[in-house]
C-alpha positions in Angstrom: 0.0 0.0 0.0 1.0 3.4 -0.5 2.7 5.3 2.4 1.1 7.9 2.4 -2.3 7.0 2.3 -2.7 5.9 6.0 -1.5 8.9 6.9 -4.2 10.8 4.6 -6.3 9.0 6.8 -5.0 10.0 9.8 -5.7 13.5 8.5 -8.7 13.1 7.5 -10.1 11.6 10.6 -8.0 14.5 12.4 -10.1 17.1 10.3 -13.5 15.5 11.7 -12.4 15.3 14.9 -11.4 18.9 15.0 -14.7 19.7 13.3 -16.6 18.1 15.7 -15.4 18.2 18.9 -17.0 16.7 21.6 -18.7 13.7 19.9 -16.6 10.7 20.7 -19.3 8.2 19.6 -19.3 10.2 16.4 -15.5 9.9 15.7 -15.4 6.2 17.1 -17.5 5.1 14.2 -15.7 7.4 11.8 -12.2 5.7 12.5 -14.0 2.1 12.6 -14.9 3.0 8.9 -12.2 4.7 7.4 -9.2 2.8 8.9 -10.7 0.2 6.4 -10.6 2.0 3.2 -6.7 2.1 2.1 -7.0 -0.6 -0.3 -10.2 0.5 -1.9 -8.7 4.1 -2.0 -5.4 2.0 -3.9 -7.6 0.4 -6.4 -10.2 3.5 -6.7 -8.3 6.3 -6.9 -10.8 8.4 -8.1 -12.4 8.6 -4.4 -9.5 10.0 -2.8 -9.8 12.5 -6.3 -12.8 13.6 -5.4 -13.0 13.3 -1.7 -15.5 10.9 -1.2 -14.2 10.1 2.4 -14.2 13.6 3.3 -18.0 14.1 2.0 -19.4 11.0 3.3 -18.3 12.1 7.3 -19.8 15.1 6.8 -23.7 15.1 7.3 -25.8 16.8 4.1 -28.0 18.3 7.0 -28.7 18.9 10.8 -31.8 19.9 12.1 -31.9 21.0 16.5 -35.1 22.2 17.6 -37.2 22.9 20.6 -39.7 20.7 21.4 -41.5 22.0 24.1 -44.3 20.0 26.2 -47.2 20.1 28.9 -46.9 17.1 32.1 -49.9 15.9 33.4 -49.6 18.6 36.5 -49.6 21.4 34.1 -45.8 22.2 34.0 -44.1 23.1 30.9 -41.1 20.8 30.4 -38.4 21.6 27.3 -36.9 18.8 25.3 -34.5 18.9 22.8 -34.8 17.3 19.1 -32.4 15.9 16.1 -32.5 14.9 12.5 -29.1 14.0 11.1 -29.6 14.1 7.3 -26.9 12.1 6.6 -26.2 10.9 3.1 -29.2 10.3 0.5 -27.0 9.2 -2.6 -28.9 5.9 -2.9 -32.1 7.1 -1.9 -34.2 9.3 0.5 -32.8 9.0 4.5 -33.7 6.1 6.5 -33.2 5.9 9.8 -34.8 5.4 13.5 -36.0 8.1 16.1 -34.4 7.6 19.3 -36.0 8.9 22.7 -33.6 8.7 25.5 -32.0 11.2 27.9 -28.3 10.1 26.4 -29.3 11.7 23.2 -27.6 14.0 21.6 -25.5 15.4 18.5 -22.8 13.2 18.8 -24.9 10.0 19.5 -27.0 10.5 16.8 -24.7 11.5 14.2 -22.7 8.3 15.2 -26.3 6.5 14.2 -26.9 8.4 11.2 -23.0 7.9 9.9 -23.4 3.4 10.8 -26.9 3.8 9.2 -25.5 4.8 5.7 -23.5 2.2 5.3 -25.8 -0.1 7.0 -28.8 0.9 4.5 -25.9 0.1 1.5 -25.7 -3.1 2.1 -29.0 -3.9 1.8 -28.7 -3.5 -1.9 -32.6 -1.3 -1.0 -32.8 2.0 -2.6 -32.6 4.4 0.7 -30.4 7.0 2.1 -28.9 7.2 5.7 -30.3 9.4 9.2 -31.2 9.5 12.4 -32.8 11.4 15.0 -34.7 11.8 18.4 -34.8 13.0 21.8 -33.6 13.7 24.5 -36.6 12.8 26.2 -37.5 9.7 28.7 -40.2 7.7 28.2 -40.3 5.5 31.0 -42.6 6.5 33.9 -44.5 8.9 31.8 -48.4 8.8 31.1 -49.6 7.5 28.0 -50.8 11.3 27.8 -47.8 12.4 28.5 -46.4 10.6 25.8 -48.5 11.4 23.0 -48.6 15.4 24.0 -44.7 15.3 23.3 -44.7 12.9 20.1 -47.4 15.6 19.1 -44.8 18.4 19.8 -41.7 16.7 18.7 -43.8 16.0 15.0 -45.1 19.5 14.8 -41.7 20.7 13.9 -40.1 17.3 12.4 -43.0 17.3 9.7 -41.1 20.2 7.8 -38.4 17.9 7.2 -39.6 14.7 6.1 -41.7 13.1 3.7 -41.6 9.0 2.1 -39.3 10.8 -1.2 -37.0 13.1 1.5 -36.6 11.4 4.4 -38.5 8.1 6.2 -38.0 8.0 9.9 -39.0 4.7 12.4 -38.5 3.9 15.6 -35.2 3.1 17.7 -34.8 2.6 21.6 -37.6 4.5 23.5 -39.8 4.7 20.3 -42.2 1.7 19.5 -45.4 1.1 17.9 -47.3 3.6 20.2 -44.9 6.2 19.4 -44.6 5.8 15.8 -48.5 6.0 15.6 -48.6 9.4 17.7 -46.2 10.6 15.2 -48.1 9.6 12.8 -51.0 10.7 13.7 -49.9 14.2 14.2 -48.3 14.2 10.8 -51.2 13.4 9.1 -53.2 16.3 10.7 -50.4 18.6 10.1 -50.3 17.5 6.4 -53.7 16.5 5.7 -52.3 13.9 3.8 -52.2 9.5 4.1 -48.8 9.5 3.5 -48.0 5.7 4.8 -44.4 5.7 3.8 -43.3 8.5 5.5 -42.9 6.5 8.7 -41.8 2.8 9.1 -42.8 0.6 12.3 -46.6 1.6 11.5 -49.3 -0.7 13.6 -50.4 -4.0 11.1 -54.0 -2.7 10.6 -52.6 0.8 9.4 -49.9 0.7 6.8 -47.1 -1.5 9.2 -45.5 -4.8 7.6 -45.7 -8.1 9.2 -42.1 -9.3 10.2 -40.9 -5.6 10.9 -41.4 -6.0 14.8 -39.0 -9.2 14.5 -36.9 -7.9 11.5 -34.1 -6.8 13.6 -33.6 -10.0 15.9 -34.5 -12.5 13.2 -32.0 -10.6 10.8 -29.2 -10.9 13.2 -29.7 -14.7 13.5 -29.6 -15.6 9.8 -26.6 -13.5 9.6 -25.4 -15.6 12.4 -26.6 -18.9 10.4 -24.6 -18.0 8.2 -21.2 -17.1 9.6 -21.4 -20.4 10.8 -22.1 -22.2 7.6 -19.0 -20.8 5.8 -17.5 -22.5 8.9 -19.3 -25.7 8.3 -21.4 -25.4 11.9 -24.8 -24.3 12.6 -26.8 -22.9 15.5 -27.9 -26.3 16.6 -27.2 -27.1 20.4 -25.6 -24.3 20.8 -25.2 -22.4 24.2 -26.7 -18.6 23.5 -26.6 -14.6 25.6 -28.6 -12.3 24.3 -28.1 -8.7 26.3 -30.9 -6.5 26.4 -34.8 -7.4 26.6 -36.5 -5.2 24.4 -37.5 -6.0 20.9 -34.2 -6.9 19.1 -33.5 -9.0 22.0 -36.5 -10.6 22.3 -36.9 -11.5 18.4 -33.1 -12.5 18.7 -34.1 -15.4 21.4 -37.0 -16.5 19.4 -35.0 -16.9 15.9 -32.3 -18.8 17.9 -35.0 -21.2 19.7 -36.2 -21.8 16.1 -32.8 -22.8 15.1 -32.4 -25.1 17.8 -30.0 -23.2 20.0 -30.3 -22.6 23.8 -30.4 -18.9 25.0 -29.7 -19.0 28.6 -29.3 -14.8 29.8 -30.9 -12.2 28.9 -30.5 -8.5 30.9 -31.5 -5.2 31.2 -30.2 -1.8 32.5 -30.5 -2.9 36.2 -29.3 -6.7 35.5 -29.0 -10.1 34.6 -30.5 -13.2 34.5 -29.3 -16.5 34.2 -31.9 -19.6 33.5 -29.4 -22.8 32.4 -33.6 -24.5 31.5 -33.3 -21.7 29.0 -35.0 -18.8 28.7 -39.0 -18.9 28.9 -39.9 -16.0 26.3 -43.5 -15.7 26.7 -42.5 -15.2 30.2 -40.1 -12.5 29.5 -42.6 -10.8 26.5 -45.6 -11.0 29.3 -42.8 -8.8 31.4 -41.2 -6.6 29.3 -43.9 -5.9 26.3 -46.8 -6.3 28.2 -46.2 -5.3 31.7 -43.2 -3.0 30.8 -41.4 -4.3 34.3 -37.8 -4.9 35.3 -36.1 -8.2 34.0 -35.2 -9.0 37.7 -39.0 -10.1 37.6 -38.5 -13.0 35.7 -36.0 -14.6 38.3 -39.1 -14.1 40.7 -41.5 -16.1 38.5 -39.3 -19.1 37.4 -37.5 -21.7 39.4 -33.9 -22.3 38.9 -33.9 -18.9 37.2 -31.1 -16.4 38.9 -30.8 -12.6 39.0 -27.8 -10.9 39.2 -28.5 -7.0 40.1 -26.0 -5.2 38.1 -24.3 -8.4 36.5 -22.3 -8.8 33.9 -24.0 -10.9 31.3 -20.3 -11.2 28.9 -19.2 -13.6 32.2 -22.0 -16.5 31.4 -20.0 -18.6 29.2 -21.6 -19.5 26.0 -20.9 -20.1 22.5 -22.5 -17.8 20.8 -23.1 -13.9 21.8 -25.5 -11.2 20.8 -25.1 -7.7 22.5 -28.7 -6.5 21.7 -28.8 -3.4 23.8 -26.8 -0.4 23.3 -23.3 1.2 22.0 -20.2 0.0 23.7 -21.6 -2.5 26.0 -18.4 -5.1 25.2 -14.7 -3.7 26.4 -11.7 -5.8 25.5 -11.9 -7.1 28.9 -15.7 -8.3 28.1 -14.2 -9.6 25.1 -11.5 -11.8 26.5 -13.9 -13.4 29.0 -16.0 -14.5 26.0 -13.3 -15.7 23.6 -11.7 -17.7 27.3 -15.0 -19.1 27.5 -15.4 -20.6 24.4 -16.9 -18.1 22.6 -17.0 -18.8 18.7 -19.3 -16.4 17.1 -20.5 -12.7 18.2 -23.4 -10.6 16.2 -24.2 -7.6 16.9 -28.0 -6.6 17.4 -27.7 -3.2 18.5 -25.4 -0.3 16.8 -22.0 -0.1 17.7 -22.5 -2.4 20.9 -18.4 -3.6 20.7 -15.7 -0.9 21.8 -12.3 -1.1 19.2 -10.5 -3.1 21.8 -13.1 -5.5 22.0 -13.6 -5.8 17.9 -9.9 -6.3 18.2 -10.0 -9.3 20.4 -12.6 -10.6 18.5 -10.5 -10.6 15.4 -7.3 -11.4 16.8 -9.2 -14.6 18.2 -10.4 -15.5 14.8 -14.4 -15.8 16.7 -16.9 -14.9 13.7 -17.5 -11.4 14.3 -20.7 -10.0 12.5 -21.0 -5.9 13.0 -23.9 -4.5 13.7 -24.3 -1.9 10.3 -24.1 -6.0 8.7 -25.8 -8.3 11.5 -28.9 -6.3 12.4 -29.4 -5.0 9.1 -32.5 -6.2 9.1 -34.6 -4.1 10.7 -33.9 -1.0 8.3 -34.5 -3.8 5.2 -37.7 -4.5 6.4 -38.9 -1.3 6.7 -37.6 -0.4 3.3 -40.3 -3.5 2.4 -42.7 -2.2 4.6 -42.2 1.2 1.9 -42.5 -1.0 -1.0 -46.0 -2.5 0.3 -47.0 1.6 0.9 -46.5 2.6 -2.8 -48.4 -0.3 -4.2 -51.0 0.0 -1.6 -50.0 -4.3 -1.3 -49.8 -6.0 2.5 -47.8 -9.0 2.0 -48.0 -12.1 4.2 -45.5 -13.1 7.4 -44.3 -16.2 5.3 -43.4 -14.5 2.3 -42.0 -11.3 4.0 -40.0 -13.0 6.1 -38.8 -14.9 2.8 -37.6 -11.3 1.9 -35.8 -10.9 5.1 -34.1 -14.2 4.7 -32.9 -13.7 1.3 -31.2 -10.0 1.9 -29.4 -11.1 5.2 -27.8 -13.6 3.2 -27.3 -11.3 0.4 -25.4 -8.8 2.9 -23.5 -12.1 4.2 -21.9 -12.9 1.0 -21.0 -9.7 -0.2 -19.5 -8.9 3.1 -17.3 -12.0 2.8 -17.0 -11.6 -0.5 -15.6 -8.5 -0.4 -13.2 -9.4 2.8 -11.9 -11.6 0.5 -11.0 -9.4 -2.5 -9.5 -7.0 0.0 -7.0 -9.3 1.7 -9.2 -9.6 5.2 -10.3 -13.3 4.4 -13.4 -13.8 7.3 -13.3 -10.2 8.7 -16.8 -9.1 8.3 -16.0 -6.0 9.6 -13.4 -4.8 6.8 -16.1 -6.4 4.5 -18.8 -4.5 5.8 -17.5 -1.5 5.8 -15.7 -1.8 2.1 -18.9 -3.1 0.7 -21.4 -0.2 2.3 -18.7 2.4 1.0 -18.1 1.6 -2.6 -21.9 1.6 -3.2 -22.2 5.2 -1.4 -18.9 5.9 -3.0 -20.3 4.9 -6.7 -23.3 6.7 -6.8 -22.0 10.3 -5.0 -19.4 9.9 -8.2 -22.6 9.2 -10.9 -24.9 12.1 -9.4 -21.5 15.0 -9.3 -20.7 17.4 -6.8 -23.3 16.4 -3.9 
């Protein structure tokens, strides 16, 4: 490779640091990306030319506004929301809403940034955002709720629209959510427009599968890491962090595939059931009740709670951090690969610090990124658009068809593409390579965007 090129790197990841300072989730995922790209820039030397790398970090747009709110007691309360814009060379912006007090700039320009890449490999015809909240919705009323999806629309309506940009949901925003938003948008408007939001409710423009998309994506994609490796998910030993949807949907592909999942977690803890997890026990907590995984440990014998636990110390053979950015150090990582560890997928966005990837890598464990592994939640919300503009509902069986066929779609090129660049089995070199030359292509087809 050329000399100089990693240091033109270097600069250039220098320059977005200095640009936006502050953001370390924001530059994490920047580096993750663009420490991949020296060989594509050797063989494709019109991107460095044209300064695709420089482009592609910087978002097109980025909308902050007020959203201001009433409680149920009367009091005026003042949130603040975001819509990164981020890149819409392959189609209009896709991306989830995210209510959560964590949110802000940096955290959801990190998710906008992982989201175009992540929408790339798909191979669907969308764009890459994000957005949100800094806004809690735990503990509040169902009133409460809906006043500040009502306030938080009022102003996001501007910006949006199923040919500009298509929001859905993310942590904090679910099906009752998304049809607030909805709702709100439609009076603003005065206009149907089901493809402007993804996530919809069944009876009112929503696709079957997309509740499970994200889970049962992340599964085939394990499925078929280990089928290059002539294995399968059969008797296998599972942990699944987390307990909300992509968690929950991750358990129940796995069960299908004849694996065992025997932790699960939340915010406040873990629990450990070596029976195996009982998941119409943990969706009659968590979706229905909307309680505390220690619960469970409560409700089922030989089940064990560990307040605060670490769920990366319950050995196991396959891992899927489901819950949030950065929830595996290298020291998480080590305790996994020491355990017998052989194969780690990523449900939620960015859920693996550096260090960790590293280990992963270094092991040789099959190590399936998140803007790869849980891809499917964003592709089947691209076919819940498809089913908007025909006015079409398609079945579970056949959707989920869909689903299957893309994740192993993004598989193969991923490895594919590892290949070709000398990183035989590194998904996340492949990943990364494969989402940027198809951004890369079409910013070079469409001119100076």
């Amino acid at each position: 490779m050329n000399r100089a090129l990693p240091e033109a790197i270097a600069a250039i990841f220098q320059q977005v640091k200095a640009r936006n300072p502050g953001e370390d989730e924001f530059h994490q995922a920047v580096k993750e990306v663009i420490e991949s790209l020296g060989p594509v820039l050797v063989k494709y030397p019109e991107f460095a030319e044209h300064k695709i790398i420089e482009r592609i970090c910087e978002p097109e747009r980025q909308i902050i506004f007020r959203v201001p709110w009433q409680d149920d007691r009367g009091e005026v309360q003042i949130n603040r929301g975001f819509r990164v814009e981020f890149n819409s060379a392959l189609g209009p912006y896709k991306g989830g809403l995210r209510f959560h007090p964590s949110v802000y700039l940096g955290i959801v320009k990190f998710l906008g940034f992982e989201q175009v890449f992540k929408n790339a490999l798909t191979g669907m015809p969308i764009g890459g955002g994000k957005g949100g909240a800094d806004f809690d919705p735990k503990g509040r009323s169902e009133g409460e709720i809906m006043r500040f999806c009502q306030s938080f629309m009022t102003e996001l309506h501007r910006h949006i629209g199923e040919y500009t940009d298509v929001p859905a949901g993310d942590i904090g925003v679910g099906g009752r959510e998304i049809g607030y938003l909805f709702g709100q948008y439609k009076r603003l408007t005065n206009r149907y427009e089901s493809g402007v939001l993804t996530g919809k409710g069944i009876g009112w423009g929503g696709s079957l599968v997309r509740t499970e998309a994200t889970g049962y994506g992340a599964v085939y994609f394990v499925r078929e890491m280990l089928k290059v490796r002539r294995d399968s998910l059969e008797g296998k030993i599972c942990v699944v962090s987390g307990s909300g949807n992509v968690a929950i949907y991750t358990m129940e592909k796995l069960a299908e595939m004849g694996a065992k999942v025997i932790a699960c977690s939340d915010s406040q803890g873990v629990v450990i059931d070596e029976q195996g997890i009982d998941l119409d026990l943990v969706k009659q907590i968590k979706e229905v009740e909307r309680r505390r995984i220690a619960d469970y440990a409560t409700r089922r014998q030989g089940a064990r709670y560990l307040p605060g636990g670490n769920i990366w110390s319950v050995p196991c053979q396959v891992a899927m951090p489901s819950a949030t950015q950065n929830e595996i150090n290298g020291k998480d990582a080590r305790t996994l690969v020491r355990n017998g560890c052989i194969a780690v997928a990523e449900g939620a966005n960015m859920p693996t610090t550096p260090e960790g990837i590293r280990v992963f890598v270094d092991a040789g464990i099959a190590f399936g990124p998140g803007k790869a592994a849980n891809a499917g939640g964003v592709a089947t919300s691209a076919l819940e658009m498809q089913q908007n503009a025909s006015r079409d509902s398609w079945t579970f069986e056949f959707t989920e068809r869909k689903l299957d066929s893309i994740m192993t779609g993004i598989h193969a090129a991923t490895w594919e593409t590892a290949e070709e660049f000398g990183a035989p089995g590194n998904y996340v070199v492949g990943a990364n390579i494969t989402g940027f030359i198809r951004v890369a292509r079409a910013m070079l087809a469409l001119g100076l965007i």
